[in-house]
C-alpha positions in Angstrom: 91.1 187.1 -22.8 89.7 184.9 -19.3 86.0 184.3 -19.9 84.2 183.0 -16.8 81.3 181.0 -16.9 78.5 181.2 -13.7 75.6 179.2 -15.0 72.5 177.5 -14.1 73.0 173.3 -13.8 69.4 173.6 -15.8 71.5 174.6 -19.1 74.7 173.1 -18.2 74.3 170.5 -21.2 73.7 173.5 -24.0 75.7 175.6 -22.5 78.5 173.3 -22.7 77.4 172.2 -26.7 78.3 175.6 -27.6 81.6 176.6 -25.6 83.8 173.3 -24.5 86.1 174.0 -27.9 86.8 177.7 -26.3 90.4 178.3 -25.0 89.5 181.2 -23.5 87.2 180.0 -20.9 89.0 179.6 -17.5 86.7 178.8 -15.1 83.2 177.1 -15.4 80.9 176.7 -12.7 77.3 175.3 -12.8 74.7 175.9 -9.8 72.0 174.4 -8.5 68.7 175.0 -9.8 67.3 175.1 -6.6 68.2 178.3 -5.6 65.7 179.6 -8.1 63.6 178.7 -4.9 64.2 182.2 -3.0 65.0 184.9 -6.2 66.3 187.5 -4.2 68.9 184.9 -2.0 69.5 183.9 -5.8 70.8 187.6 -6.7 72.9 187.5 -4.0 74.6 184.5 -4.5 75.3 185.2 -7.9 76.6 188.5 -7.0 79.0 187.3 -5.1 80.2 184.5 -7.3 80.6 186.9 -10.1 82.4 189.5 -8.1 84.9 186.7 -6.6 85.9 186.4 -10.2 87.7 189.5 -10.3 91.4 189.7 -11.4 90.9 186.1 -12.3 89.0 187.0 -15.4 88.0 189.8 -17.6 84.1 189.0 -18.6 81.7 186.9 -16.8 79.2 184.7 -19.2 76.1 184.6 -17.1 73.9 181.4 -17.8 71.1 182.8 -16.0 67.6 184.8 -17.4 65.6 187.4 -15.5 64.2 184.8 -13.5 61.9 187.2 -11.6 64.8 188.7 -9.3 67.7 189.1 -12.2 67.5 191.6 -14.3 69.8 194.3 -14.5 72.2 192.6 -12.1 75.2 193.1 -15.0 75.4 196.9 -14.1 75.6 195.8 -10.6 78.3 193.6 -10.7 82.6 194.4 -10.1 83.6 192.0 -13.7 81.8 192.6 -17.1 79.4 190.5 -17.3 76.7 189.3 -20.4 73.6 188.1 -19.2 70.8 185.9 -21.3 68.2 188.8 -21.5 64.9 186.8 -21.4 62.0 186.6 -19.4 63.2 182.6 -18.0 65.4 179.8 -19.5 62.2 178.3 -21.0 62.0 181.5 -23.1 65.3 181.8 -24.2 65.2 177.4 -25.2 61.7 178.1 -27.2 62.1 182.2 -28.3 59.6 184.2 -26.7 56.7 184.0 -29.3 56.9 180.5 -28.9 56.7 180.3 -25.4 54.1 183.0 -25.4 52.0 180.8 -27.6 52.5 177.5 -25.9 51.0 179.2 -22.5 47.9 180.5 -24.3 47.2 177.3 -25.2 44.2 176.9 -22.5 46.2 174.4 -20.1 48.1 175.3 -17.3 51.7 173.7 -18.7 54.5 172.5 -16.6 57.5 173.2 -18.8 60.2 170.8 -18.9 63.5 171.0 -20.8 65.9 168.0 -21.0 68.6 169.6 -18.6 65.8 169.9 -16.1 64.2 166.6 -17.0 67.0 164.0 -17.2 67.0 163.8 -13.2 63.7 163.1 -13.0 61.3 162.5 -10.4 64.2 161.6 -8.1 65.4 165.1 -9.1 61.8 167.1 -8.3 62.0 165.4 -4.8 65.6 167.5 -4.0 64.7 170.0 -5.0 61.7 170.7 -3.0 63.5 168.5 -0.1 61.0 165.8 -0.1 63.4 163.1 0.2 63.4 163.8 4.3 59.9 163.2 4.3 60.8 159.4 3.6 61.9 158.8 7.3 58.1 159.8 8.3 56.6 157.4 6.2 55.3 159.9 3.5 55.7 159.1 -0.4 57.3 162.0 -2.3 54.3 161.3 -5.1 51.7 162.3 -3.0 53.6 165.9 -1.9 54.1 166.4 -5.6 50.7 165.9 -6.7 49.7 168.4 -4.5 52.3 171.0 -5.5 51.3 170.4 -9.2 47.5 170.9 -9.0 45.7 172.7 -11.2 48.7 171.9 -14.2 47.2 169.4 -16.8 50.1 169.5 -19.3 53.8 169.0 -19.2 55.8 170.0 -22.2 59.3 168.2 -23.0 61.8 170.9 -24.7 63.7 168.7 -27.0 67.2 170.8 -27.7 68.8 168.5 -29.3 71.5 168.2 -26.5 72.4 165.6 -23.6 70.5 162.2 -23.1 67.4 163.2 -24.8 66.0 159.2 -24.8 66.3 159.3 -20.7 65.2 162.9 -20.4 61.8 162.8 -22.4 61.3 159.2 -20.7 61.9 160.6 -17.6 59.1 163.7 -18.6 56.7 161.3 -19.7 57.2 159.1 -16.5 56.4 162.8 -14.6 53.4 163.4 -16.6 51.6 159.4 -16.4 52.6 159.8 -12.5 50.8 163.6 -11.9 48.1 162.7 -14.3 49.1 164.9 -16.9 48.9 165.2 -20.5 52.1 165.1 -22.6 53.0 166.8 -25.1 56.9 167.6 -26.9 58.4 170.3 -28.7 61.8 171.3 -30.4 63.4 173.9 -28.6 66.3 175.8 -30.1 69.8 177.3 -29.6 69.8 179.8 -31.7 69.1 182.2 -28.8 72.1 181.1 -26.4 74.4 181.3 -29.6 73.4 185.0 -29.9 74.8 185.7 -26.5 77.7 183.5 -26.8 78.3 185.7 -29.9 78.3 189.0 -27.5 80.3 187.3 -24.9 82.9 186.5 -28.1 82.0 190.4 -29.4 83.1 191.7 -26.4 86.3 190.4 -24.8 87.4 191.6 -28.6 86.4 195.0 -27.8 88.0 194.5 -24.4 91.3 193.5 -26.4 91.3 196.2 -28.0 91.0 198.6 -24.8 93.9 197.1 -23.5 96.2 197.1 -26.3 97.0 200.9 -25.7 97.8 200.3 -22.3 99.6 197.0 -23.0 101.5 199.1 -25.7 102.2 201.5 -23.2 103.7 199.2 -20.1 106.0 197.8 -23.2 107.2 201.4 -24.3 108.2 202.1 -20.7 109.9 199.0 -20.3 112.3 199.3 -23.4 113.1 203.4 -22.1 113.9 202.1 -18.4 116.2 199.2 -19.8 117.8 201.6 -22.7 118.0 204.0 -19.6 119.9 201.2 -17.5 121.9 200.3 -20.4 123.0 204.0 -21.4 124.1 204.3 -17.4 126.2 201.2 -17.4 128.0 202.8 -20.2 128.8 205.9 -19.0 130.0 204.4 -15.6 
């Protein structure tokens, strides 16, 4: 079976931890977080990169939560697809009780994962295209420090996965520069396995769907050539 892989850059390293032994993934294809920017352009985009995919595989992993504009998108799309069923990324790296109890911990929290984290400051300036506001004379800092009022705590997501020396450096650079507490936590996997495991589940089950017809196309192969071969001999 052709697994496909549409994902967000944001998970790209635990995605990867988890399926770069797999022979069965064809394509991969990572994309930029910023399109989390607009949710519903988002949608679209990955509808259409999904749908591309068909006849080139037969199930779609999709590296993307609800995200606010998301969910139910599977039952929309042209090729099988498994998405990760959470509210965001950050509650499928902590589990939902977890996340649920590290927002109600009375500060506004700016959560930070190492795939999001090892770019940096350098990487929060893209993304909100900053970086053009260099040529006018403006410092990134200052547009980031007004974006990020009101949060007083930024929480580094330890997975266990990539650089996590230069990503937590980098989140504790982000915090001392906005003024923020920092705090860390140990995130987990456990939750992506659990959808890999469906996404393995699956393209069994679609195996097996195809074997009749597979069977099939084989039986009428071997009648059509006995067929030829019974003619030649009677000619």
């Amino acid at each position: 079976m052709r697994i496909g892989i549409i994902a967000c850059d944001a998970l790209k390293d635990e995605i990867e931890a988890l399926t770069r032994d797999t022979q069965d993934v064809v394509i991969r294809e990572y994309l930029d977080f910023g399109y989390h920017l607009d949710p519903p352009r988002m949608r679209q985009i990955l509808t259409e990169k999904v749908n591309s995919l068909a006849g080139k595989v037969d199930l779609v992993f999709l590296g993307y939560a609800y995200c606010q504009s998301l969910k139910g998108l599977p039952s929309e799309l042209t090729v099988p697809t498994i998405m990760l069923e959470y509210e965001d990324c950050i509650a499928c790296l902590l589990g939902p009780d977890e996340y649920a109890r590290q927002k109600h911990k009375g500060k506004i929290t700016w959560f930070y994962p190492g795939g999001w984290a090892k770019y940096g400051l350098e990487g929060l300036t893209q993304l909100f295209k900053l970086d053009s506001l260099r040529n006018q004379g403006y410092e990134s800092i200052y547009f980031l420090k007004l974006m990020f009022d009101g949060f007083s705590r930024c929480l580094f997501i330890d997975t266990k996965v990539g650089d996590i020396a230069l990503s937590e450096a980098n989140s504790r650079h982000f915090a001392n520069k906005l003024g923020m507490e920092h705090d860390r936590t140990e995130g987990t996997l456990c939750n992506l396995e659990e959808v890999w495991s469906r996404v393995r589940s699956k393209t069994i089950e679609l195996e097996m769907l195809q074997e009749p017809e597979i069977l099939a196309k084989n039986n009428e192969h071997i009648l059509n050539d006995s067929q030829s071969e019974l003619s030649g001999h009677l000619i």
